[in-house]
C-alpha positions as CSV (number, residue, x, y, z in Angstrom):
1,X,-14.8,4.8,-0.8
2,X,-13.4,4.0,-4.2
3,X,-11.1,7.4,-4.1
4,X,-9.8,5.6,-0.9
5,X,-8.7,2.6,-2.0
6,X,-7.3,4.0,-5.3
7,X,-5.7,6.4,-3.0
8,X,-4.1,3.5,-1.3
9,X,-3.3,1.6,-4.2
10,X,-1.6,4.4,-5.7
11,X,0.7,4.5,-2.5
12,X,1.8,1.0,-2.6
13,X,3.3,1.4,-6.1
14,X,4.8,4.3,-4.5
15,X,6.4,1.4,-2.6
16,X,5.9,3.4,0.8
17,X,2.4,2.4,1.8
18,X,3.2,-1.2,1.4
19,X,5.0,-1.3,4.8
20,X,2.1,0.5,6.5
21,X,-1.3,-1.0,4.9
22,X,-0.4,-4.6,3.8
23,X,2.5,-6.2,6.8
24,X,2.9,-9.4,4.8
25,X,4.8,-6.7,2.2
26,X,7.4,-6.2,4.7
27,X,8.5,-9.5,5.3
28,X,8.7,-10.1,1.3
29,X,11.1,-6.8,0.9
């Protein structure tokens, strides 16, 4: 579970999973 949402978290610094996990990141960018 954890590994999951590190996983995830580790992606949206990444800057890609932003767009796909959290929408309300796209319309800030």
């Amino acid at each position: 579970m954890r590994g999951e949402i590190a996983a995830i978290i580790k992606e949206m610094i990444d800057g890609d999973a932003t767009v796909r996990y959290t929408p309300i990141h796209t319309k800030q960018i």
